[in-house]
N, C-alpha and C positions, 0 to 999 in steps of 0.2 A: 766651654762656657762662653756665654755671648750675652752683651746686652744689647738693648733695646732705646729706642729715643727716651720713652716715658723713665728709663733708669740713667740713662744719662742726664736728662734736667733732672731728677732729684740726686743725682750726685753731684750735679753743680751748684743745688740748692743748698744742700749739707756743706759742701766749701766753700760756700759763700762768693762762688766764683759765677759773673751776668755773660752768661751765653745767650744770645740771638739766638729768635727761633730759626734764622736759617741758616745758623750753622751748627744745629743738632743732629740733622742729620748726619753730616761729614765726621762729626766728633764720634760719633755712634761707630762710624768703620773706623775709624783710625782704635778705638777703644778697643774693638773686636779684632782686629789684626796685636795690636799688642796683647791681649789678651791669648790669642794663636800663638805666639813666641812663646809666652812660660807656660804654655801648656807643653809648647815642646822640650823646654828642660824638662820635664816632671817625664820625657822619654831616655835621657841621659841615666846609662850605667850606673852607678855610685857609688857599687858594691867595694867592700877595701877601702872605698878614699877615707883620709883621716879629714876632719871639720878643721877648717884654719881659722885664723885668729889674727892672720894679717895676711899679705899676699909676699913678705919676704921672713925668710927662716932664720928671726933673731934671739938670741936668749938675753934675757934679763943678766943684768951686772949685780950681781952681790954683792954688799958691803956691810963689815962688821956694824952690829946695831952699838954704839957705843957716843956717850957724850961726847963733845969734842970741844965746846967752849961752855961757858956758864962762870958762875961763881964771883959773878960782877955784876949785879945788880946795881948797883950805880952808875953804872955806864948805859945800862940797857932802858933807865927809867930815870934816865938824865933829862932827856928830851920830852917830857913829860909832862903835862903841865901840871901835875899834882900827882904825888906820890908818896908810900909811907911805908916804911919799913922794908923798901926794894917789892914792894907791890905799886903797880897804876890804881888810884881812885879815882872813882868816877862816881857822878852825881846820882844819889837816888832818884830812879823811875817810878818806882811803885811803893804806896802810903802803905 
């Protein structure tokens, strides 16, 4: 795949990005050369490889799902500036 000046200002146009007209040209090759690189992964083997998910091989830490503090609602809606029954209120928004 290759592009062309006339697709290079409208992809400068589309990101909102003011390239001069005389360095469209230049941007044109440098786009076509990078464009050359990932055409050459898409020549890379792949067959077997597993898809990663990070580039180090870490496992998640489990941990029991279980409460571990609560049952003090007065402490947690101390700091509150208004509060009722160990609930935050807060001002009605909408009539």
């Amino acid at each position: 795949m290759s592009v062309d000046t006339e697709t290079v200002r409208r992809i400068a146009h589309l990101a909102r990005i003011a390239v001069k007209e005389e360095a469209l040209e230049p941007m044109t090759g440098e786009l076509n050369t990078i464009l050359g690189w990932v055409e050459q992964l898409g020549e890379v083997n792949t067959d077997g490889v597993e898809p990663m998910t990070s580039v180090v091989d870490a496992k998640l830490r489990w941990r029991q799902d279980e409460v571990t503090d609560g049952n003090y609602p007065e402490r947690v809606t101390g700091s509150a500036p208004d509060g009722d029954d160990g609930f935050f209120t807060v001002p009605k928004v909408v009539e």
